[in-house]
Each structure stands twice: as structure tokens, then as C-alpha cells.
C-alpha positions in Angstrom: 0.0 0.0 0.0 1.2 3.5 -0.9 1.8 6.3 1.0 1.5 4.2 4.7 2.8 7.6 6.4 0.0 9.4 6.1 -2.6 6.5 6.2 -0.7 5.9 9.5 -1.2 9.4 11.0 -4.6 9.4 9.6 -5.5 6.1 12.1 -3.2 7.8 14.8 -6.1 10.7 15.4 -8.2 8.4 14.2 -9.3 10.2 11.0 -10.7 9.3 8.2 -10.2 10.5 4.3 -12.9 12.0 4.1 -11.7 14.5 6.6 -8.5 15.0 5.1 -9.9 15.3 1.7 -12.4 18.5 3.3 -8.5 20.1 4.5 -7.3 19.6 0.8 -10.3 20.9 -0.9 -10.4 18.0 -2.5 -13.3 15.5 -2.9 -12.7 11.8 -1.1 -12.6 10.0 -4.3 -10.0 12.5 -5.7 -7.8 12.0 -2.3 -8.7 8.4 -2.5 -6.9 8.3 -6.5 -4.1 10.6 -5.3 -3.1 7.9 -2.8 -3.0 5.0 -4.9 0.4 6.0 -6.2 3.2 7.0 -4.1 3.9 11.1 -3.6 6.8 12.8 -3.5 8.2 12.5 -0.2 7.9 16.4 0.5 4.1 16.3 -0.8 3.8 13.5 1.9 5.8 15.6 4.6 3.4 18.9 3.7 0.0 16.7 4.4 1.6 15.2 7.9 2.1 18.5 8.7 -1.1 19.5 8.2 -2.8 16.8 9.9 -0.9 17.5 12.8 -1.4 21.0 12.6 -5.5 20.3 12.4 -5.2 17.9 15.1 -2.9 19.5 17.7 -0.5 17.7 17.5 2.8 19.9 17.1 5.9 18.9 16.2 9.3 20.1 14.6 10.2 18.2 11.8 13.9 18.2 11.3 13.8 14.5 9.4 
């Protein structure tokens, strides 16, 4: 399965993609395709981010 990082945050907060998707301005089933093939690492990095952001969850990434 692609992009397990941010699946894996996702189930960390316990959200779903359909929550994500709303952040993105995207549409689930968009989000859904989008995942399916593995991003760039920074386009990965840049949506962990975010979810952390949305979820409270702060961190400074350095990696």
C-alpha cells in the first residue's frame, strides 16, 4: 500500500479520508486516487504537517 505515512497518521487521530480530503479541498474519491500512487516525499511531509497541525499535534520536523 502506498503512502503508509500518512494512512498511518490518519489512524493515529483516528481520522478518516474523508476529513483529510475537506483540509485539501479536494473531494474523497479525488484524495482516494491521489493515494494510490506513491507522492513525493515532500508532498507526503506537507500533508503530515497538516494533519498535525489540524489535530494539535505539534511537532518540529527536522527529518
Amino acid at each position: 500500500m502506498n503512502n503508509m505515512k500518512i494512512r498511518i497518521k490518519l489512524l493515529e487521530h483516528n481520522k478518516r479520508l474523508w476529513w483529510l480530503a475537506g483540509i485539501l479541498g479536494t473531494s474523497e474519491a479525488t484524495l482516494s486516487r491521489r493515494l494510490r500512487n506513491e507522492l513525493p516525499e515532500e508532498e507526503q511531509n506537507e500533508i503530515i504537517q497538516l494533519i498535525e497541525e489540524r489535530t494539535g499535534e505539534k511537532h518540529d520536523r527536522t527529518d
